[in-house]
N, C-alpha and C positions, 0 to 999 in steps of 0.2 A: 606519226600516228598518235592522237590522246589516247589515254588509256583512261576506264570509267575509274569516278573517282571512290566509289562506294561499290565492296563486292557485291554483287547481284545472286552471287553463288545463292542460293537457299542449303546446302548441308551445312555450311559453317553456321546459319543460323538455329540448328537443333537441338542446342545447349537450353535455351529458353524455356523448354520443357520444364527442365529440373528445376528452375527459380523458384522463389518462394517467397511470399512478404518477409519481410524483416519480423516484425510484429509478430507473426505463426511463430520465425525461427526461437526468437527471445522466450516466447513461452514454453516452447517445446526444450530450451537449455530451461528453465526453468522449473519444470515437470523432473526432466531426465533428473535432477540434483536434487530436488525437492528441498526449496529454496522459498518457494511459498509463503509458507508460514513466518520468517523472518524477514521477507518484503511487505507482507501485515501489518507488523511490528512496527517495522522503520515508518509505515507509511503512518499509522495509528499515530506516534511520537512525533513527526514532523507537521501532522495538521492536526495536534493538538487545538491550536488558538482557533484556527479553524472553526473545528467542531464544537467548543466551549466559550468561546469569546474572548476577551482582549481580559476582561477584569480577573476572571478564574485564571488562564495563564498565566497574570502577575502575579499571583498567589499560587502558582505552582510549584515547588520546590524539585520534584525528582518525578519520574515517570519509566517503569522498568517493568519488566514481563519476568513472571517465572510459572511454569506448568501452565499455560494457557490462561494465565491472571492478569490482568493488569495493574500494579500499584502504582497509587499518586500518593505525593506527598503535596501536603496544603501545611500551609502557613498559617491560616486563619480558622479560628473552631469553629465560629459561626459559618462560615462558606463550607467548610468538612460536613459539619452536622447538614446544613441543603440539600449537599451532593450525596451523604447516604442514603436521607429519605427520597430522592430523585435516582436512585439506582437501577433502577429498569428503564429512563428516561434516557440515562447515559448510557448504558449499553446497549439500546438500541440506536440512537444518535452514531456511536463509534462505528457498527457495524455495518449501518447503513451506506458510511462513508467508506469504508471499505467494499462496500458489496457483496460481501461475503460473513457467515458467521463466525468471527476471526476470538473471540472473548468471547466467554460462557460466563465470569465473574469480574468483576472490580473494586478493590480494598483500599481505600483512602486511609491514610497514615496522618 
């Protein structure tokens, strides 16, 4: 006698309920820890070049957060002096790429 090859049962199938995207889970561990604010950060820092272009990047020296600030160091005084008079240009730029209000200020060194 064959026996089916896939159980038919339907109670073993009532686990499915509980499933969840992945995606929900991730952000719900990310909620619970509040973790947020420092995946901003990294993300802000990793698409710099991104957000700024190839030429500012190479004249980037340092890129670091403290109290909700963002500093950059620049290399070049003429590119610095740009970037402060363009300072609501850049923090709206960064934020947008985040999607969220992640910087309130930005302090080029």
């Amino acid at each position: 006698m064959l026996r089916p090859r896939y159980n038919t049962d339907k109670t073993l199938n009532s686990r499915k309920a509980d499933i969840q995207p992945l995606k929900e889970t991730l952000q719900a561990l990310v909620n619970a820890y509040k973790l947020q604010g420092k995946l901003n950060e990294v993300t802000i820092v990793e698409s710099w070049e991104k957000i700024m272009g190839r030429a500012i990047a190479l004249k980037t020296q340092e890129i670091y957060f403290r109290n909700g600030k963002l500093f950059v160091r620049i290399s070049s005084a003429p590119l610095k002096h740009e970037l402060v008079m363009a300072k609501t240009k850049v923090i709206a730029l960064i934020n947008t790429e985040v999607g969220v209000q992640a910087i309130s200020e930005v302090v080029f060194l």
